[in-house]
C-alpha positions as CSV (number, residue, x, y, z in Angstrom):
1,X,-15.0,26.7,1.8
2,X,-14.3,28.2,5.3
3,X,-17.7,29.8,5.1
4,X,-19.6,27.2,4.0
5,X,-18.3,25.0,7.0
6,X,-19.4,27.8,9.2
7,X,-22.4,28.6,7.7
8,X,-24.0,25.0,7.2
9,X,-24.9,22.6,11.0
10,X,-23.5,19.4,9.3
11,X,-21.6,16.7,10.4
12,X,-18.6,17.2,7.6
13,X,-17.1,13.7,8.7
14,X,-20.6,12.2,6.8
15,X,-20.0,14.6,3.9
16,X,-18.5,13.9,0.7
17,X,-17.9,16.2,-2.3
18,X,-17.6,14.8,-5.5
19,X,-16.0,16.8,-8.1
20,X,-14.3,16.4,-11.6
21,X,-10.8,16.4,-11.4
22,X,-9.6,19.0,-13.8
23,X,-5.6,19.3,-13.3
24,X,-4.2,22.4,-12.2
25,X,-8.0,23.8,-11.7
26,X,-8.3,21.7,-8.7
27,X,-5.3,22.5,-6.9
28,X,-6.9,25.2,-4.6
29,X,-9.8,23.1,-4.1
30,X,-7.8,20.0,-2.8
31,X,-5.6,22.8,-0.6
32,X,-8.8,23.5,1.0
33,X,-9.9,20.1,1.8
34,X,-6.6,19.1,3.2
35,X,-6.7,21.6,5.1
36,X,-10.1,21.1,6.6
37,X,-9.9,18.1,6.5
38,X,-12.9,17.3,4.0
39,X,-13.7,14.3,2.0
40,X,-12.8,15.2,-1.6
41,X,-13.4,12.6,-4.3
42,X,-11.9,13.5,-7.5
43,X,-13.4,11.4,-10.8
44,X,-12.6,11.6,-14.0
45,X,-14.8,13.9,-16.4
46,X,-14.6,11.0,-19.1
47,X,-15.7,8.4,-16.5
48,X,-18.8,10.7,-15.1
49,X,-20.0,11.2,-18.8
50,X,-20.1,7.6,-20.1
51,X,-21.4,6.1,-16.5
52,X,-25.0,8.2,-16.9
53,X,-25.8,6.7,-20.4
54,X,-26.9,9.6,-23.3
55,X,-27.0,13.1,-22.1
56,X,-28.5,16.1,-24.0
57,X,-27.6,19.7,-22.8
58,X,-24.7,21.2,-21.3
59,X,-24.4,23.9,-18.6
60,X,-22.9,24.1,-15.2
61,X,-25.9,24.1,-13.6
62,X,-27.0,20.6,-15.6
63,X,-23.3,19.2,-15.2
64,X,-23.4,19.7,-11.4
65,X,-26.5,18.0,-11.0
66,X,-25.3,15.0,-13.4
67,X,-22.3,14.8,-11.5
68,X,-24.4,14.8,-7.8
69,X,-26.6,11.7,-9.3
70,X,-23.1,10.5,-10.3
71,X,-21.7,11.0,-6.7
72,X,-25.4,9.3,-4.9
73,X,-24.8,6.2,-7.1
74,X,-21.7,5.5,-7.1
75,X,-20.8,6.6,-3.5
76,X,-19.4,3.3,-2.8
77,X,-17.0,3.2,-5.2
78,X,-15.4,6.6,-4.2
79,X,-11.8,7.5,-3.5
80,X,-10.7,10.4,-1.6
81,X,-6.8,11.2,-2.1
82,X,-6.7,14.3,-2.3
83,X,-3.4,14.7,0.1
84,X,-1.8,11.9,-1.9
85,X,-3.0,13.7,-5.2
86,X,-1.7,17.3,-4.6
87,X,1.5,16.1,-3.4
88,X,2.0,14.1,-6.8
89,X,1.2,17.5,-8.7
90,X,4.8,18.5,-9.1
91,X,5.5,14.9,-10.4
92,X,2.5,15.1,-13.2
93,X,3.8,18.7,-13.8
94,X,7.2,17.3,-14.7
95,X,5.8,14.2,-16.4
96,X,3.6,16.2,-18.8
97,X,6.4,18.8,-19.6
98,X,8.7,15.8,-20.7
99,X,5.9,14.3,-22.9
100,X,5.9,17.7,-24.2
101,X,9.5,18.0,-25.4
102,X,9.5,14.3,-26.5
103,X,6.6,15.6,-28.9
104,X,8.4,18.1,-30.2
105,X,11.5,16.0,-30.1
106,X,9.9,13.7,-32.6
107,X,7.5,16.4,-34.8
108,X,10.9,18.6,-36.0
109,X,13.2,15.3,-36.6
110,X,10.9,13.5,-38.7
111,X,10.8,15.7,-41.7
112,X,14.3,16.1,-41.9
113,X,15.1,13.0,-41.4
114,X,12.4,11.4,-44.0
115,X,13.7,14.1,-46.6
116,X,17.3,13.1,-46.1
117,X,16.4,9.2,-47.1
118,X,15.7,10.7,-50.6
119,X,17.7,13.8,-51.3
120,X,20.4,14.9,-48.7
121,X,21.3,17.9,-50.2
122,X,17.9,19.0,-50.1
123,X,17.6,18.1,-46.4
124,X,21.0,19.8,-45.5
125,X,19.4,22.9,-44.9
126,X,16.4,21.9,-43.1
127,X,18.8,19.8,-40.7
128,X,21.4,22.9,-40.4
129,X,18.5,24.4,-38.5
130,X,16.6,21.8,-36.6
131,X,19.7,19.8,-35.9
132,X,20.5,22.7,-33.2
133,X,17.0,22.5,-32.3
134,X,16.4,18.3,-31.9
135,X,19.7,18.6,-29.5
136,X,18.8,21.6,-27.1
137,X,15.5,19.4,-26.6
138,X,17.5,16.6,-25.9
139,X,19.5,18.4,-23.1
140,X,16.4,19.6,-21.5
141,X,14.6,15.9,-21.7
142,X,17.8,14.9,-19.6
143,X,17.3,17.9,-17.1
144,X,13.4,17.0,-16.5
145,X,14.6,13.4,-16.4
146,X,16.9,14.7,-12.9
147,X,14.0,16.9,-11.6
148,X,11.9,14.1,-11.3
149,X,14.9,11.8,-9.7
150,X,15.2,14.7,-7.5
151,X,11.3,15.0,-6.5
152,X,11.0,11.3,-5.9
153,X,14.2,11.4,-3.8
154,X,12.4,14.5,-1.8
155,X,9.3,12.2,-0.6
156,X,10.6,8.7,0.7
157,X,7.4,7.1,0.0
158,X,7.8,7.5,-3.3
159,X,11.1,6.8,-3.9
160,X,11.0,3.3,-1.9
161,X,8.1,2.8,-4.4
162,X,10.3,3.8,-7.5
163,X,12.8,1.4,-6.6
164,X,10.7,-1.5,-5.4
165,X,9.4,-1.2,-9.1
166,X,12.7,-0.7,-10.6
167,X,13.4,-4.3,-9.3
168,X,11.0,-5.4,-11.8
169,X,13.5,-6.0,-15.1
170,X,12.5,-3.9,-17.9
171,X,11.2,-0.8,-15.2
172,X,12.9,2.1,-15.6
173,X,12.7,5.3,-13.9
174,X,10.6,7.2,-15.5
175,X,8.1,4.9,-16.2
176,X,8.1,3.8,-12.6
177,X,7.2,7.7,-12.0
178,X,4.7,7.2,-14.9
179,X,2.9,4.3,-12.7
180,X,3.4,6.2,-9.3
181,X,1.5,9.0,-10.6
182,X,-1.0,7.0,-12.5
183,X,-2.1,4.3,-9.5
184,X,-1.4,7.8,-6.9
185,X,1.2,5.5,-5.5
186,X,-0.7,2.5,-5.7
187,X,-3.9,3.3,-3.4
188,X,-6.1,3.1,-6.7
189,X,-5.8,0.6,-9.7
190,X,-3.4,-1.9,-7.2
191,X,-4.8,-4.8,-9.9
192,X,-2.6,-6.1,-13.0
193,X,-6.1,-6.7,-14.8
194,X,-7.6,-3.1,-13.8
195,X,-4.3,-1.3,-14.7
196,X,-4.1,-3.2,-17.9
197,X,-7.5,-2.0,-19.0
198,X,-6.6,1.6,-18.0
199,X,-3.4,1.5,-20.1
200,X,-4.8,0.3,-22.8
201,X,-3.5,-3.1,-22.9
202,X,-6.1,-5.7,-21.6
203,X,-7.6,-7.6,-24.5
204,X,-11.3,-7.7,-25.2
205,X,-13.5,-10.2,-27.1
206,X,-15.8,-8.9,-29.6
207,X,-18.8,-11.7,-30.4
208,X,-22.0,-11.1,-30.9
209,X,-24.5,-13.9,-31.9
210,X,-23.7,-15.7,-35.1
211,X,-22.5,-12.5,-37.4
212,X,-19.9,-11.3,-35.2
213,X,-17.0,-13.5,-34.0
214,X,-13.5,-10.9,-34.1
215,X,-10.4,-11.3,-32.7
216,X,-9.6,-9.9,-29.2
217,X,-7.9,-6.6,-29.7
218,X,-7.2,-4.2,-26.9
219,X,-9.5,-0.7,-26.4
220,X,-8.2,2.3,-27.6
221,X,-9.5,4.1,-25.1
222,X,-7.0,4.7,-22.1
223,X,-3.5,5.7,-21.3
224,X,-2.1,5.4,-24.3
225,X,1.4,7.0,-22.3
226,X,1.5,4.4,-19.8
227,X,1.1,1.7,-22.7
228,X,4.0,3.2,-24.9
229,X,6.5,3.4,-21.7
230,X,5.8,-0.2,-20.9
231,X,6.6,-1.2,-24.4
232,X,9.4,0.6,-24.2
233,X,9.8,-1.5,-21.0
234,X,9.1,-4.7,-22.8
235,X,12.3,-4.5,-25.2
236,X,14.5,-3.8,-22.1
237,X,13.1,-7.3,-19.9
238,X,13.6,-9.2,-23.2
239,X,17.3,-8.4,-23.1
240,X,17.5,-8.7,-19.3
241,X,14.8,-11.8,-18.3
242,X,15.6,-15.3,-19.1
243,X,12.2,-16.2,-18.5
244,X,10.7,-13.2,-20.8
245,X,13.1,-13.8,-23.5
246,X,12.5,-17.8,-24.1
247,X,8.9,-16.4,-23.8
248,X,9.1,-14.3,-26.6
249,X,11.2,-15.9,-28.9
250,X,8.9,-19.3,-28.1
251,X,5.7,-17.6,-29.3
252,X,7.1,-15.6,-32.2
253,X,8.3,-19.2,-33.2
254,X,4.8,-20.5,-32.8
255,X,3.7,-18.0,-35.2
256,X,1.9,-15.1,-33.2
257,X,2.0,-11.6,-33.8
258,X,5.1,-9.8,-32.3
259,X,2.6,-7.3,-31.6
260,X,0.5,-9.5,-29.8
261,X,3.6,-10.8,-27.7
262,X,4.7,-7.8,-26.7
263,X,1.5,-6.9,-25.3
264,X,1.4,-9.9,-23.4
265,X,4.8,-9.1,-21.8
266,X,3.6,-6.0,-21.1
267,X,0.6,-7.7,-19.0
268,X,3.1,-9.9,-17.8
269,X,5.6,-6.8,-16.3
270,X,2.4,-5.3,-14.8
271,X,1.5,-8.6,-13.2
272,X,4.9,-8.6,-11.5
273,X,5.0,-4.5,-10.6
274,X,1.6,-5.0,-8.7
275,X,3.1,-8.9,-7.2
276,X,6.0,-6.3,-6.0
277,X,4.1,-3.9,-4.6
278,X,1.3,-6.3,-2.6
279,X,4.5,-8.4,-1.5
280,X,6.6,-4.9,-0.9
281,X,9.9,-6.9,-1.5
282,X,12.3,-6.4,-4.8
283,X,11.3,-8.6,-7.6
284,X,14.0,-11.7,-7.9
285,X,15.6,-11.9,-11.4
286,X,15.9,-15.1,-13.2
287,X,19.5,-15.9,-14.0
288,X,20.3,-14.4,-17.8
């Protein structure tokens, strides 16, 4: 990178470089425009693939010159973070290794604990040895759970943002660091609607002419993490919101899908997490 600067007569205040963000394999690259102060636009592989219609061929040749024609049409759409990005990595780090152990948590209990509803003895011995196992995990869930606390308490910008959204009932902490790190504290994806659709939770119509009239139903494709905190989320503001509860309770009455209810409190917590955030004052709790 130092070279290139030195090598090339350009005006790097007009250039941009559009790259595919890749995790951890980006890190040195966003160290380098940070600290030459470059404008580095980061896009998602997925996003890059499905924006150029059908493609036939792969190389890194061919993918770099896919992903220029991506960069000259959409240049008005870019977003450069980087700085904002790499100093989020730790919190992604953190955020990924608990998903990990909650995996885990969940693929050695289930056996176990399925076995046990129909023999117990023979379940005895497979529980001796995971039991041990499920509750070490459990420990180390709660010690991730305090490293993040503790990064979010290290950068004041983010913690002021984890508790502005912790106003909002139902928000807990982690899955205000979920929505931190997913919005890069709220300079990308700052609509309910837009966030929605990434999370998977944004219902779509499907009706086409006169042989295809379905049901609105929610894409699949998304963050299907950020969707399972906030319905995690959504049982919590039931117990705590006034206004939630009768709102639930009202609609399950009517005869809709509790499935279908719950999603729309989850639309309805995002509405109120982004209504925080644009407002920057703590959400005010109906009376229980």
């Amino acid at each position: 990178m130092k070279s290139l600067k030195k090598s090339q007569a350009l005006d790097w205040s007009e250039v941009l470089i559009c790259v595919e963000f890749t995790g951890i394999y980006t890190i040195d690259l966003m160290k380098a425009a940070c600290k030459y102060d470059l404008r580095l636009w980061l896009e998602t592989p997925l996003h890059v693939k499905r924006s150029l219609g059908i493609q036939r061929g792969k190389s890194d040749s061919v993918d770099a010159m896919r992903l220029a024609e991506y960069a000259s049409r959409f240049y008005d759409k870019a977003q450069c973070n980087a700085p904002t990005i790499l100093e989020l990595q730790p919190l992604r780090e953190l955020i990924n290794l608990r998903e990990r152990f909650v995996k885990s948590l969940k693929m050695i209990g289930a056996h176990p604990k399925e076995l046990a509803s129909i023999d117990k003895k023979a379940a005895k011995p497979l529980r001796d040895v995971s039991d041990p196992v499920i509750k070490s995990i459990r420990e180390q869930i709660e010690v991730t759970n305090r490293k993040i606390d503790e990064f979010l308490r290290s950068k004041p910008e983010f913690f002021e943002m984890s508790q502005l959204i912790q106003s909002v009932p139902g928000i807990g902490p982690i899955t205000a660091a979920v929505l931190i790190l997913t919005t890069w504290n709220f300079q990308r994806l700052c609509d309910a609607k837009k966030l929605a659709t990434y999370g998977c939770m944004a219902p779509f119509g499907y009706t086409s002419g006169t042989s295809i009239h379905s049901k609105s139903k929610t894409s699949k494709m998304g963050d299907k993490r950020l969707k399972t905190l906030l319905q995690l989320a959504v049982y919590n503001a039931i117990k705590s919101d006034k206004e939630l509860r009768e709102y639930y309770h009202k609609k399950v009455a009517e005869g809709k899908p509790k499935l279908l209810v719950a999603n729309n409190i989850r639309n309805k917590l995002l509405k109120r997490v982004i209504a925080v955030v644009k407002r920057n004052s703590p959400y005010a709790i109906h009376s229980v």
